[in-house]
N, C-alpha and C positions, 0 to 999 in steps of 0.2 A: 368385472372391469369397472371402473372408476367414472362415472359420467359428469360431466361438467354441467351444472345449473344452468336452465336459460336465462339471458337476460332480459330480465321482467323488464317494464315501463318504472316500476317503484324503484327499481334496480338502478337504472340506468340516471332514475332522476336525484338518488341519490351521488351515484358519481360523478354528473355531471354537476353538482352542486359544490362536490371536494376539488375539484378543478377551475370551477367559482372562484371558491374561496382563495383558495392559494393563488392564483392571478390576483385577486381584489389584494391578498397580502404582500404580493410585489411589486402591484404599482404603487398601496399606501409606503413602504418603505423607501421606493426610488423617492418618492416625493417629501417622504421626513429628510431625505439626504438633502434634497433640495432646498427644504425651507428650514435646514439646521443654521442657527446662529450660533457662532465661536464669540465671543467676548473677550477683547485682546484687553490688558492693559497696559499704562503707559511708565516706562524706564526714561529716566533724565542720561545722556549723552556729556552733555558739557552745560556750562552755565557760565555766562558773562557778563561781566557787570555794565549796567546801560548807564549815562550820565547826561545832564544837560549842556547844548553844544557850549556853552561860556564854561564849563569847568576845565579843570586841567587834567595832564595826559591823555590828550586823543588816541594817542596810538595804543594804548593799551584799553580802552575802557571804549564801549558802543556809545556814542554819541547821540543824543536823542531831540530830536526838533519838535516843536507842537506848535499848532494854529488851533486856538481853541480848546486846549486840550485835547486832537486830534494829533496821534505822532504819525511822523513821515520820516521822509531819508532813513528807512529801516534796511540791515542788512537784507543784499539779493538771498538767496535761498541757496543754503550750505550745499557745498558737495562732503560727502559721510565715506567713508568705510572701515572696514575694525579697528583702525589704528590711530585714526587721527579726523579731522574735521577743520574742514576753509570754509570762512567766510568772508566775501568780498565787500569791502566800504566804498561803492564809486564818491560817493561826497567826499573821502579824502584819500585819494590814489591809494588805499592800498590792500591788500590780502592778510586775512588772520590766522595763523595754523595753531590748530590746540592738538592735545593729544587726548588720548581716549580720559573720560573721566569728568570731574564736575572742578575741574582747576576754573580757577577766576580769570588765572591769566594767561594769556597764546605764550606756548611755546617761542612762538620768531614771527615776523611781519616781512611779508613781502612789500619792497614797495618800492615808488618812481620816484623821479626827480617832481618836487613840491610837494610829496608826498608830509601830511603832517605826525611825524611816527615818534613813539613813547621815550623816553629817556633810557627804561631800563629792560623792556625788551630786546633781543638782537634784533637786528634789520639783516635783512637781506635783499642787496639791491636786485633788481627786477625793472626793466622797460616795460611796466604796464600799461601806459595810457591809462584811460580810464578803466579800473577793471568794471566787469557785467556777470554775464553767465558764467559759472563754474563747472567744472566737474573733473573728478577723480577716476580712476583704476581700483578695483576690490583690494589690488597687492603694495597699493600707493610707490607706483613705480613713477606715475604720468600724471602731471595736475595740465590742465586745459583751463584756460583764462581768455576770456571775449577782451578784446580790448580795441577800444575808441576812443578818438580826442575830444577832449571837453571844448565848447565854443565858448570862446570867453569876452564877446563880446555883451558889453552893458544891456540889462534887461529892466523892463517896470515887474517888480516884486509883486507889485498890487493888482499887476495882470494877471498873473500867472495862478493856473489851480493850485490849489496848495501839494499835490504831489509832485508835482513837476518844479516846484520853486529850490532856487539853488541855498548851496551852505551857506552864499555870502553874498556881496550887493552884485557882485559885479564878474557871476561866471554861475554856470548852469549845465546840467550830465543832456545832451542831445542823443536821441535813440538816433543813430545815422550808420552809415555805412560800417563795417569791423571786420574784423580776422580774428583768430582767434591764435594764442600763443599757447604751443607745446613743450612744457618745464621740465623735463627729467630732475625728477624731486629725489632719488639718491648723490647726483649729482649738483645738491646746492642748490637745485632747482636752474641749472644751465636752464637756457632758452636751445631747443631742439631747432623749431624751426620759426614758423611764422604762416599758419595756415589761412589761405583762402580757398572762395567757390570750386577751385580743379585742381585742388592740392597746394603743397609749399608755395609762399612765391608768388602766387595769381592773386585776380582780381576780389577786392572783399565783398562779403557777402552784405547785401542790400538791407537785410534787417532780418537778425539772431531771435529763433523764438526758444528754445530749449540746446543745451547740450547734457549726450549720455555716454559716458565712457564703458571701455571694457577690454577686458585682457587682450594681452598682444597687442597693443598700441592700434585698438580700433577706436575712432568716436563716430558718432552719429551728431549730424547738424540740422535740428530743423528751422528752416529759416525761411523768409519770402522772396522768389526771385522779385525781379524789375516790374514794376507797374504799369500794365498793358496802355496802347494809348487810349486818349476819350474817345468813345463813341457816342453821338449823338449827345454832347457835352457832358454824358459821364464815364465815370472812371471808375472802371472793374476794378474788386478787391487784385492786389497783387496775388500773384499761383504760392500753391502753401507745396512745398519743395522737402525731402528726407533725403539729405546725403551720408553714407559714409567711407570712413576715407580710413588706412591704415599707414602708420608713422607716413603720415604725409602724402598718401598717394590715394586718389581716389578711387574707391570699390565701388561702389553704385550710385543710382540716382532714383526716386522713386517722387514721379511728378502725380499732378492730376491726372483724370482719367475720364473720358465720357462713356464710353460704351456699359450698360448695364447700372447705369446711376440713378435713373429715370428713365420713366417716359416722356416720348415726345408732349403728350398734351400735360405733366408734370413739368416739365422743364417750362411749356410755356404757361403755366398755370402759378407755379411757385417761383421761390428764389432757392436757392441752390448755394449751399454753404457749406466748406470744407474746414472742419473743427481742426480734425489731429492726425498726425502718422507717426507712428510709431514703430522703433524696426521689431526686427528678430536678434537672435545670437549673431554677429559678424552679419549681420543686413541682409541674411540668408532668405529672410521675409518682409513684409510688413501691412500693419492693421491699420484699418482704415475705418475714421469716422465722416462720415456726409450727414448733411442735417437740412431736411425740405422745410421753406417756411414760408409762410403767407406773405406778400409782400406788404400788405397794408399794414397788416400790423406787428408782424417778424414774430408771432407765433406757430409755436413748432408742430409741422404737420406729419412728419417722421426721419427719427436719425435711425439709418443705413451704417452696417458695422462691414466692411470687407475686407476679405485676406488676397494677399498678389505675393506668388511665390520668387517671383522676382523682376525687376522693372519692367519689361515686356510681358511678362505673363501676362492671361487675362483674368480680371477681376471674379471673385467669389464670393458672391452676399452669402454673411454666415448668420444676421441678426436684423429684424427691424423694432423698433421701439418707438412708442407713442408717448410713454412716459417722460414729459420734457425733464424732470428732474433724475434720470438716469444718463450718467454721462457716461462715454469711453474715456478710461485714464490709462488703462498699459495694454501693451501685450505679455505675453507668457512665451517662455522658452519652446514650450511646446505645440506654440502658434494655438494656443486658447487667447483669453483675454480678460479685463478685468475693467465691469461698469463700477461708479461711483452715483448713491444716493445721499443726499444729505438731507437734512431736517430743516425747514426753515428757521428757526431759531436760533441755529449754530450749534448745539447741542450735542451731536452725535453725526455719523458718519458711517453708512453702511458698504463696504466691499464688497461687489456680487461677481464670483466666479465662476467662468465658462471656458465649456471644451474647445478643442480647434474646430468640430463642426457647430458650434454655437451652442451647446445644449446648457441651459441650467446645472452648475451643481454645486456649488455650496455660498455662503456669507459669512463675512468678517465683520463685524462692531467695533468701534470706537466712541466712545463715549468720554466728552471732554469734562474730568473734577472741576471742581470752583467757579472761578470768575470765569464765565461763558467767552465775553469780550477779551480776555487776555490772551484767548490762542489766537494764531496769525495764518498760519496756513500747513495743511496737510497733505503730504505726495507721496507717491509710490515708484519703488523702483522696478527694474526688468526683473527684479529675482522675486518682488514680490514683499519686501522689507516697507513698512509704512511710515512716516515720518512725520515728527508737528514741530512746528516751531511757537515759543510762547514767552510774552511780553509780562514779566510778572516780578513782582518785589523788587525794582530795581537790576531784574535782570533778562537777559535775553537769552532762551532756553531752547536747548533741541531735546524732540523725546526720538523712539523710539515704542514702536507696540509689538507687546511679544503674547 
């Protein structure tokens, strides 16, 4: 009969050592998963030609202002998807549709009454007011347009920051009250409706900070309600507000939240600042950024990442960060999410991706070619598609990073 060897001490410290290692080789793994850098690069979109605002054809060509050689009145920031690309001019009332590809010139211009539009572009009238925030549908069924009236009373030019100064002596784009217009863009871009704060028809939203479309005629609005009164002669930031609403009717509302944000001797110790929210699929969710700061000096003592499965649910801290240059910029379909570091220099741009229970797992790179200063700014959608826009040769460029 067959007898089984005892296990020695030599025995046992041998396999206790292969069991070692194999752990030690699972968590090194888990953790190259972690700190793998993908290297995207960057695909041109479309390209348009920028000019100075005294040249001829506005309507076709991006208008360009400088103070110093410092430009302004740059387009607001495109809405994209596979088929086409809007970008709004509030300096001169109107919208620019290109089609996919690096064409000089839009396809058609949306535009209002005083609108200043090209000779040989089509026009397509449109009740804009002033447009602002954009945003499109994946299947370009739905363009969404902020829209507010310019105050055009007389201003000192020499007052005024240089972003905020107008195209002309005597009218100026005011961040104020707006709604936003629903275009059905197979349809010539008809006007649908006329969205405000509780759907079609109501009252306008106090001040527009982002809109995000998405199929089935949902948008998401993030905006500020109404500015609480002074206390003790000051005046609390306005509540940072995530609506969304489907062809006109509203689905949710996801406000501020106190319970679980701090503690009591945090709350009276720091200041207490509400960055972003951001939804889910159809507003099924949404991620939350808080950010604790000193108040003396408004350096950051920790930004707070949390998930609310839906407006009354109770909050879920999935993440804290001390790293002030880690920000929240998305969520994830999957209710993960996605921080943004960046380089001081302007250089590059790191995407760092996490689960719905907050864990570490992977990063995206971008790294900007050439002239550092010619790119303008970088954002991310709900699906996770990265975007640059960039001031270069005469022209105003959207990339893409694949």
């Amino acid at each position: 009969m067959h007898q089984s060897k005892p296990i020695t001490a030599s025995r046992f410290s041998r396999f206790a050592r292969r069991i070692l290692a194999l752990s030690l080789t699972g968590l090194v793994l888990s953790g190259c998963a972690r700190f793998r850098i993908e290297e995207l690069e960057p695909r041109v979109l479309f390209s348009a030609p920028v000019v100075r605002a005294e040249a001829s054809n506005p309507g076709e060509a991006i208008h360009l202002q400088e103070s110093g050689r410092v430009p302004f009145n740059l387009p607001v920031r495109p809405a994209v998807n596979a088929s086409s690309a809007y970008i709004a001019d509030p300096a001169r009332n109107l919208v620019r549709v290109f089609n996919s590809g690096t064409t000089d010139v839009p396809e058609s211009l949306l535009t209002g009454p005083g609108a200043q539009a090209g000779e040989e572009t089509p026009r397509i009238a449109v009740k804009l007011g002033v447009p602002g925030w954009i945003a499109v549908d994946e299947d370009d069924e739905t363009l969404y347009v902020q829209s507010f009236e310019r105050d055009t009373s007389p201003v000192n030019r020499s007052e005024q920051p240089i972003e905020n100064r107008p195209s002309n002596q005597t009218s100026i784009i005011r961040q104020m009250a707006s709604t936003v217009l629903v275009l059905d863009v197979e349809d010539s871009f008809r006007t649908v409706g006329n969205l405000g704060v509780d759907g079609f028809d109501t009252a306008p939203f106090p001040e527009i900070l982002r809109l995000i479309a998405e199929e089935d005629g949902v948008l998401h609005v993030l905006y500020r309600g109404a500015a609480p009164a002074k206390q003790r002669g000051v005046t609390a930031p306005a509540p940072l507000i995530l609506a969304s609403y489907r062809r006109g009717e509203l689905l949710s509302r996801y406000a501020e939240f106190e319970a679980g944000v701090a503690t009591a001797e945090e709350l009276r110790q720091y200041l207490v600042e509400w960055e972003n929210i951001v939804p889910g699929p159809g507003g099924a969710f949404a991620i939350y950024s808080v950010a604790l700061r000193q108040k003396s000096s408004y350096d950051l003592i920790s930004r707070r990442i949390f998930h609310r499965s839906g407006p009354e649910a109770a909050p879920v801290e999935l993440l804290r960060i001390d790293d002030p240059a880690d920000y929240f910029i998305s969520s994830r379909p999957d209710g993960g999410f996605y921080l943004m570091n960046a380089e001081e220099d302007g250089s590059r741009i790191l995407y760092k991706t996490f689960s719905p229970q907050g864990e570490y797992l992977n990063n995206r790179l971008i790294i900007f070619p050439g002239l550092r200063a010619s790119w303008r700014e970088s954002f991310l959608g709900l699906d996770g598609r990265i975007f640059s826009s960039r001031l270069y040769l005469g022209k105003f460029e959207l990339y893409e990073w694949n």
